[in-house]
C-alpha positions as CSV (number, residue, x, y, z in Angstrom):
1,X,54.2,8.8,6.3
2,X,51.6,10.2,8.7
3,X,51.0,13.4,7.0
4,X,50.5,11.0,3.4
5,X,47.5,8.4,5.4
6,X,46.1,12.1,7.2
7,X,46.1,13.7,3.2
8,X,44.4,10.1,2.4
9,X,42.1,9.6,5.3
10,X,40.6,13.6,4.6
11,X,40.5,13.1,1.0
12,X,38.4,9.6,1.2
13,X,36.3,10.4,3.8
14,X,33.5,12.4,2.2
15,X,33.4,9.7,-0.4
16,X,32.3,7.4,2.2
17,X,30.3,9.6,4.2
18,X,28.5,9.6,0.5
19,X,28.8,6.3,-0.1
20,X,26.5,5.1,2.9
21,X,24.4,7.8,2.9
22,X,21.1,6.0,1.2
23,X,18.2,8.4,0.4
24,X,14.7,7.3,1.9
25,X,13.0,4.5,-0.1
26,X,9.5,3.1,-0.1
27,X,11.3,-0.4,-0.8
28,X,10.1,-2.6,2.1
29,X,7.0,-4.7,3.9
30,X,4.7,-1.8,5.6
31,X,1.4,-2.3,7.0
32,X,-1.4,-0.1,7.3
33,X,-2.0,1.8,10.8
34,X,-4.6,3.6,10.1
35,X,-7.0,5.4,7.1
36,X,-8.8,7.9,6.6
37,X,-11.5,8.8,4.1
38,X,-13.5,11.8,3.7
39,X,-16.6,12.7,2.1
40,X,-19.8,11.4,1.5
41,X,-18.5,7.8,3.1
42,X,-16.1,9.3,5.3
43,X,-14.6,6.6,8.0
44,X,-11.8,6.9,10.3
45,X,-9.8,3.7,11.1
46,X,-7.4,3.7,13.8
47,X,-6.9,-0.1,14.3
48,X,-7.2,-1.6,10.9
49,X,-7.7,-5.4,10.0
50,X,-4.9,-7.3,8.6
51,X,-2.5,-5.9,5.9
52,X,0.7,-6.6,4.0
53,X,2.5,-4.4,1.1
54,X,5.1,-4.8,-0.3
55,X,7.1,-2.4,-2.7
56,X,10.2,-3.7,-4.0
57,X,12.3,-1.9,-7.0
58,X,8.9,-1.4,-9.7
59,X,6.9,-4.0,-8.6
60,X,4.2,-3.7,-5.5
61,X,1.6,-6.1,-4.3
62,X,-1.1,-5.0,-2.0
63,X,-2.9,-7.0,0.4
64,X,-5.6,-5.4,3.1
65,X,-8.7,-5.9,5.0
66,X,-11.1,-2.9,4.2
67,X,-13.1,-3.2,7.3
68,X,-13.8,-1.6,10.2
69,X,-14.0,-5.4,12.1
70,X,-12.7,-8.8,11.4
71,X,-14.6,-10.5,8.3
72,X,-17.3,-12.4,8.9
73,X,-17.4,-16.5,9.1
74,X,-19.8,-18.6,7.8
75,X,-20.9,-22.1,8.0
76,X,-19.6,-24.8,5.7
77,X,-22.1,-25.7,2.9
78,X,-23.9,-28.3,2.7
79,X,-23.3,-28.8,-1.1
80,X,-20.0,-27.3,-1.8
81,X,-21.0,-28.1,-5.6
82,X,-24.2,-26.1,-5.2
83,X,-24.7,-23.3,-3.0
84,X,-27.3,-21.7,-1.7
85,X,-28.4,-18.3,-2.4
86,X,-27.8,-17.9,1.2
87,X,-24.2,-19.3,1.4
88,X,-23.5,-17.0,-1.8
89,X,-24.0,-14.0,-0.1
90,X,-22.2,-15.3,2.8
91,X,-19.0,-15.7,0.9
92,X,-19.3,-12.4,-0.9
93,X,-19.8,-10.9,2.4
94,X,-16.7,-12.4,3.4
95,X,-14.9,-11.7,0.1
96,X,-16.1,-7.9,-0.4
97,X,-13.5,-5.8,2.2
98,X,-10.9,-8.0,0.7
99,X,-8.0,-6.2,-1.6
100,X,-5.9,-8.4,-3.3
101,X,-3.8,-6.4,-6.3
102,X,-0.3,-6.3,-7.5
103,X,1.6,-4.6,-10.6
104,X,4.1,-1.5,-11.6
105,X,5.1,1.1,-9.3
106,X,6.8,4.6,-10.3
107,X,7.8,6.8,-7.7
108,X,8.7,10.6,-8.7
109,X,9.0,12.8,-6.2
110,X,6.0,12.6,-3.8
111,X,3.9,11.5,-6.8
112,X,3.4,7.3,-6.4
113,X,1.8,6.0,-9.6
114,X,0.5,2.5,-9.5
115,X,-0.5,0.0,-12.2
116,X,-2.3,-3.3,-11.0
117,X,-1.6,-6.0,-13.7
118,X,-3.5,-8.5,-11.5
119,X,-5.9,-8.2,-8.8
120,X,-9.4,-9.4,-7.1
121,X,-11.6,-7.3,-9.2
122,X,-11.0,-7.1,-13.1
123,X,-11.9,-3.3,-12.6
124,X,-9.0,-2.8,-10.8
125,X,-6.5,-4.4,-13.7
126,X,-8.3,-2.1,-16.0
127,X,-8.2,1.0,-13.9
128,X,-7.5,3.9,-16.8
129,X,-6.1,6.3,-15.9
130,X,-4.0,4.2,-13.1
131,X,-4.1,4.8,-8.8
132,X,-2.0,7.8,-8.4
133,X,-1.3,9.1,-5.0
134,X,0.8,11.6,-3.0
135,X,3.3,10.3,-0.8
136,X,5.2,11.3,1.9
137,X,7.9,9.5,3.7
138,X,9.2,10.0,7.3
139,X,11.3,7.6,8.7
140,X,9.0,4.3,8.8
141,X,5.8,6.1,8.4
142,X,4.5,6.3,4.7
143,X,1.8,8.1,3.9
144,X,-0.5,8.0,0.9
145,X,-3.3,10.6,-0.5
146,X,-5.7,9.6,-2.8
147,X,-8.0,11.8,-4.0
148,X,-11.6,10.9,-6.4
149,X,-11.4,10.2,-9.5
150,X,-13.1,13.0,-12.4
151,X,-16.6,12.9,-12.4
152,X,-17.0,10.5,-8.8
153,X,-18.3,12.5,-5.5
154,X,-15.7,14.5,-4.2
155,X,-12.9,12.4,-1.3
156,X,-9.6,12.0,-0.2
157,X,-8.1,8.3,1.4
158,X,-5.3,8.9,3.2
159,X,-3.5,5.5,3.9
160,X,-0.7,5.9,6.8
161,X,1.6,2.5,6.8
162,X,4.2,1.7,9.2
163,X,7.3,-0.1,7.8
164,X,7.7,-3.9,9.1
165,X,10.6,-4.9,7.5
């Protein structure tokens, strides 16, 4: 009776071993630690502004701060049917370092392919060719290369996220 559960422990155990053995997976809430862009507007961000992204099975949404500070404030208007030129450019200030985009996700190998189906710009939603990055995973640091597109001044964004959940 022993020898028959020690034959059955031996032969099952690699069959669990490989059943919880999960390979790495970008599935998860990161947020972004730091960028880095080089080139003609290169910038180094070690404490970024507020982020959240989220990759689940083939869907991601993407939601950042592009700034190197918090955004600005501005004063209520006085005519929130009618704004000033001034208040105008107050809210786009605001609104520009915002990223707001979500849509398709591929992963194959270390290539991540992205294709916004909604987002803050409409260029973004019509992005032809779609984002494609490199990617490299290590424990709950991912880290993503993007390089210029054809034709645009030569640069490279490398995004690092931390995993938050």
């Amino acid at each position: 009776m022993r020898f028959r559960l020690l034959v059955t422990l031996v032969l099952l155990a690699p069959a669990i071993v490989f059943a919880q053995t999960k390979s790495p997976s970008i599935e998860g809430v990161w947020q972004i630690s730091s960028i880095v862009v080089t080139g003609a507007n290169a910038v180094t961000i070690t404490t970024p502004q507020p982020s959240l992204i989220t990759f689940a099975k083939t869907h991601y949404s993407w939601v950042s701060v592009n700034s190197t500070a918090p955004r600005p404030k501005f004063a209520d208007a006085k005519n929130p049917n009618k704004l000033t030129d001034a208040e105008k450019i107050a809210r786009f200030e605001q609104w520009d370092p915002f990223t707001g985009q979500a849509g398709t996700y591929q992963l194959n190998g270390n290539t991540l392919t992205r294709r916004p189906t909604v987002a803050k710009n409409v260029a973004v939603m019509t992005t032809n060719p779609p984002i494609v990055e490199q990617v490299t995973l290590q424990g709950n640091k991912l880290t993503l290369v993007a390089k210029s597109a054809p034709g645009q001044p030569a640069s490279q964004t490398t995004a690092t996220l931390t995993r938050v959940e």
